[in-house]
N, CA, C and O of each residue as an XYZ file, in Angstrom:
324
protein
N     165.184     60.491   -167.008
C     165.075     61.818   -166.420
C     165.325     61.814   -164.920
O     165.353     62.935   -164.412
N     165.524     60.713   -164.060
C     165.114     60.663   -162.974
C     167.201     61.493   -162.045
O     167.444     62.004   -160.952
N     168.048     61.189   -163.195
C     169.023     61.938   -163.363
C     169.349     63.203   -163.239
O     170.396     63.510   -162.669
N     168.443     64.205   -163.791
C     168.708     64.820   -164.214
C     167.603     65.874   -163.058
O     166.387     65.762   -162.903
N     168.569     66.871   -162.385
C     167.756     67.868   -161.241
C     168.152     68.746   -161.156
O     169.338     68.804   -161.478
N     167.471     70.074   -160.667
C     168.113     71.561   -161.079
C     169.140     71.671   -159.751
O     170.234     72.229   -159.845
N     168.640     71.053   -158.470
C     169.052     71.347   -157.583
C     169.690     70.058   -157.454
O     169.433     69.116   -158.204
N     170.933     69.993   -156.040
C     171.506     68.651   -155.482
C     170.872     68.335   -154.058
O     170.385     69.263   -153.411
N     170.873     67.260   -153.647
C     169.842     67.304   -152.095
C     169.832     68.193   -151.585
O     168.777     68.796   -151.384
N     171.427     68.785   -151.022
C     171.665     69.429   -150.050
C     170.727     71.112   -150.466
O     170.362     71.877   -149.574
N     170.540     71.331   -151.684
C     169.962     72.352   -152.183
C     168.766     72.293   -151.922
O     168.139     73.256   -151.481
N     168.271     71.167   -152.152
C     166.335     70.955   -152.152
C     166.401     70.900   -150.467
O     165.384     71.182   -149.832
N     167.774     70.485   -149.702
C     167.354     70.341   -148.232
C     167.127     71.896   -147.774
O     166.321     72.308   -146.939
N     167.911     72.521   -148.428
C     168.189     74.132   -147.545
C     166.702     75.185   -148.195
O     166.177     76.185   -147.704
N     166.335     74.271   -149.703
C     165.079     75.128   -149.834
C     163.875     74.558   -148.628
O     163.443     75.387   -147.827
N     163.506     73.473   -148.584
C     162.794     73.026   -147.845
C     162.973     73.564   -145.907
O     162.107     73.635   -145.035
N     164.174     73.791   -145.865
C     164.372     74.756   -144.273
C     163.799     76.066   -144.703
O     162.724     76.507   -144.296
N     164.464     76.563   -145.417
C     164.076     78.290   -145.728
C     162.654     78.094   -145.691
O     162.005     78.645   -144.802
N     161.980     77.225   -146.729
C     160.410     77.019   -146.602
C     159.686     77.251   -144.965
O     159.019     78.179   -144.508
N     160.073     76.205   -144.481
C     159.849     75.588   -143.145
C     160.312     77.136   -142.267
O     159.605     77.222   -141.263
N     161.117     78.127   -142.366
C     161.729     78.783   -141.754
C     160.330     79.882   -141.546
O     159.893     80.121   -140.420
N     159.853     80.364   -142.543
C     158.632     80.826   -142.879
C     157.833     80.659   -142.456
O     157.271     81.561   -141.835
N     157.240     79.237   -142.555
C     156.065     79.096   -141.850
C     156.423     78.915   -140.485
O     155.630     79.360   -139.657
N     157.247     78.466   -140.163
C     157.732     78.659   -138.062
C     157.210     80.018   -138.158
O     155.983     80.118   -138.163
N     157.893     81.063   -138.233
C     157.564     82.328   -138.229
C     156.433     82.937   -138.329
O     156.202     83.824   -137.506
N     155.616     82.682   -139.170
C     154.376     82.711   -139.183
C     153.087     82.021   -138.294
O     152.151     82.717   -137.901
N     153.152     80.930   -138.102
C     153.148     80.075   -136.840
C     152.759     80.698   -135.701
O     151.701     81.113   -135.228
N     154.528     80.625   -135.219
C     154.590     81.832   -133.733
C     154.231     82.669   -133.532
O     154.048     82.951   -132.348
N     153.908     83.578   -134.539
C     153.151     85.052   -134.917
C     151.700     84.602   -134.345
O     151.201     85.011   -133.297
N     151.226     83.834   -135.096
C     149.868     83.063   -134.756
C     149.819     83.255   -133.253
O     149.347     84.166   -132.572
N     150.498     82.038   -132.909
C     150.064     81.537   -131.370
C     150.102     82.675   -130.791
O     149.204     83.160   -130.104
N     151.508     83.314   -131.133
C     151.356     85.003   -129.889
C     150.313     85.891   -130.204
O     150.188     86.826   -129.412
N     149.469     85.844   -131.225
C     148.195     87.008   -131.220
C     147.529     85.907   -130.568
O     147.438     86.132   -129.361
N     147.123     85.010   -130.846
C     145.804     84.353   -130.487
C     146.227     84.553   -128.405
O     145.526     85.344   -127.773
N     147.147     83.909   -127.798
C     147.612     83.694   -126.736
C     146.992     85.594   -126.125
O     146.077     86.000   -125.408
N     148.046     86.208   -126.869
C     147.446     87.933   -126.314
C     146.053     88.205   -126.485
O     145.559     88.922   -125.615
N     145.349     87.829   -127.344
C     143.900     88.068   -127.777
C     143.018     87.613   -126.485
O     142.340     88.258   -125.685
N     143.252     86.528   -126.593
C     142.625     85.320   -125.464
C     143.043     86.340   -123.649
O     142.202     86.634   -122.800
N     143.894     86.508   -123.618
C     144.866     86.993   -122.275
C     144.191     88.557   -122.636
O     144.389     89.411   -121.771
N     143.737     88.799   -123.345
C     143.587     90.464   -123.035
C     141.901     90.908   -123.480
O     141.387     92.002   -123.714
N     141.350     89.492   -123.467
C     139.785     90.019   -123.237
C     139.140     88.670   -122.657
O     138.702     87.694   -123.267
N     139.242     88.990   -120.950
C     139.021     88.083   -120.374
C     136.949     87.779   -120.186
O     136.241     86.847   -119.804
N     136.724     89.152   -120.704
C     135.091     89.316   -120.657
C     134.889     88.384   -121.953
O     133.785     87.852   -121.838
N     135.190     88.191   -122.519
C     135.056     86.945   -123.977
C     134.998     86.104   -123.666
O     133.930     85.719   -124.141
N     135.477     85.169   -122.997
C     135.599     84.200   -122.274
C     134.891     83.566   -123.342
O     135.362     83.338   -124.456
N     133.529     83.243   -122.877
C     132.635     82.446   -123.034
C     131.989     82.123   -124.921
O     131.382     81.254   -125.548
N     132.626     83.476   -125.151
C     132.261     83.533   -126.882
C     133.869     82.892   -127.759
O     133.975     82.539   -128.934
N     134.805     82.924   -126.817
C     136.386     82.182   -126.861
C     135.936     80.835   -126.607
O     136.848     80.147   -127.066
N     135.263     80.244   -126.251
C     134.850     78.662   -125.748
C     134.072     78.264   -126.500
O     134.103     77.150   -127.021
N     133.202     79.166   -126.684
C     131.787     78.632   -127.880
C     132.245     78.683   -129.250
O     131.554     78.295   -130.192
N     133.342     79.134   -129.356
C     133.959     79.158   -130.803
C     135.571     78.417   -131.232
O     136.246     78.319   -132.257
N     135.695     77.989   -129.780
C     136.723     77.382   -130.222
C     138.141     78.002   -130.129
O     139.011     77.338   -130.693
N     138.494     79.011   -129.598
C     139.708     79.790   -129.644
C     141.092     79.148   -128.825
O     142.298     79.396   -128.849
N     140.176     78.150   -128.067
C     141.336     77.006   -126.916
C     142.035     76.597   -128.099
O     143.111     77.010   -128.531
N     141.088     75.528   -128.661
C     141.216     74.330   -129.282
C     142.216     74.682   -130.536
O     143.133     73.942   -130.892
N     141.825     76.151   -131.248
C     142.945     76.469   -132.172
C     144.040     77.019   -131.166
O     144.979     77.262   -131.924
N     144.270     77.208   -130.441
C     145.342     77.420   -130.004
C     146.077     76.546   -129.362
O     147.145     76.896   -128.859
N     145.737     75.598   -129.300
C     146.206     74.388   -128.886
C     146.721     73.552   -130.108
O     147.726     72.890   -129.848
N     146.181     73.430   -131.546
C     146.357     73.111   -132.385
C     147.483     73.779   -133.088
O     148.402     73.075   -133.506
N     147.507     75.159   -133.275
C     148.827     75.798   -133.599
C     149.609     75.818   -132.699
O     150.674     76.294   -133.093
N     149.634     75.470   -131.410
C     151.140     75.112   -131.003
C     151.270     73.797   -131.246
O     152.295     73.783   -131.927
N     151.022     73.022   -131.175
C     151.190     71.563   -131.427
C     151.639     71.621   -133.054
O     152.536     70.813   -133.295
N     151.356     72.128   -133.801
C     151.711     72.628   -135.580
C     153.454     73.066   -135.287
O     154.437     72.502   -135.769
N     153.426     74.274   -134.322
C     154.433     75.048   -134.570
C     155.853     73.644   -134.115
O     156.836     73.367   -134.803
N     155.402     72.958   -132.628
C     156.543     72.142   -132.636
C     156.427     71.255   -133.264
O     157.034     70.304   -132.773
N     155.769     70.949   -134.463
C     156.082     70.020   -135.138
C     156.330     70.276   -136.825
O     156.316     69.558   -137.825
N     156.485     71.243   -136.633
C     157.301     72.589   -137.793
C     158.947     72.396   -137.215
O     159.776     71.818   -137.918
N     159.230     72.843   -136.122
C     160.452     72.751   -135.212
C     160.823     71.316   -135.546
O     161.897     71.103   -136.108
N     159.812     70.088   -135.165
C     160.629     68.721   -135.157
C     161.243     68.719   -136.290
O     162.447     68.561   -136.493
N     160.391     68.899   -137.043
C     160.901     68.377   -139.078
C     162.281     69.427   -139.164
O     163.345     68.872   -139.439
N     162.295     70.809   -138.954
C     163.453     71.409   -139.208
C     164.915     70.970   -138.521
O     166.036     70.794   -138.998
N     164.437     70.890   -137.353
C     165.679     69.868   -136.550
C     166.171     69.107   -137.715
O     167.235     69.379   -138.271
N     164.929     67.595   -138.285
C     165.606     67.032   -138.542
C     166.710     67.204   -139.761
O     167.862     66.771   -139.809
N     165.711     68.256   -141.072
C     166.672     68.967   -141.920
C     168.069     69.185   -141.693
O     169.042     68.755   -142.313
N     167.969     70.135   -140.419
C     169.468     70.449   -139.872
C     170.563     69.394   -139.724
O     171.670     69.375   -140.262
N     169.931     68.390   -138.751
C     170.822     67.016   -138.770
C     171.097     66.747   -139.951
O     172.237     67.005   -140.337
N     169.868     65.984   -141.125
C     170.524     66.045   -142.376
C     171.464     66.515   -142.866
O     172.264     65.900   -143.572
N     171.525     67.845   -142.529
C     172.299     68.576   -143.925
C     173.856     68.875   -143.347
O     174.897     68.921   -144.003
N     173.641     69.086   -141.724
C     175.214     68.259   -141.066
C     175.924     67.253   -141.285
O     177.147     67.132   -141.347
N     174.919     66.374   -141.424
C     175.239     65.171   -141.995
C     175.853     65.008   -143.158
O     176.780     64.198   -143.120
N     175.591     65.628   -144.417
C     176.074     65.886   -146.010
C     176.933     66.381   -145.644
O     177.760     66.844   -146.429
């Protein structure tokens, strides 16, 4: 069976971007509410610190470029084919 696949790489490569395409998008959506949220209630401050609102936002950007790295490399891949 190991023969036998619905898709050919280059197919499973372009589903796996489209995938990846999605969650970037979703992602960035993220960081830009959290970034505006944070930036537009500066009286929070302190309930933004005690809960952590840095630290996820620091974490979803660090996610998002490394959403970006992997798709890069897709791209190269599939230039490559």
């Amino acid at each position: 069976m190991v023969g036998l696949t619905f898709f050919d790489r280059k197919a499973r490569l372009l589903l796996m971007l489209g995938m990846l395409n999605d969650v970037y998008a979703d992602t960035a959506s993220t960081v830009v509410n959290l970034r505006d949220f944070m930036s537009s209630h500066p009286e929070m401050r302190e309930e933004i610190e005690e809960f952590g609102l840095n630290d996820l936002l620091s974490s979803a950007t660090e996610f998002e470029k490394r959403v970006l790295e992997v798709m890069e490399k897709l791209k190269a891949e599939l230039y490559r084919t």
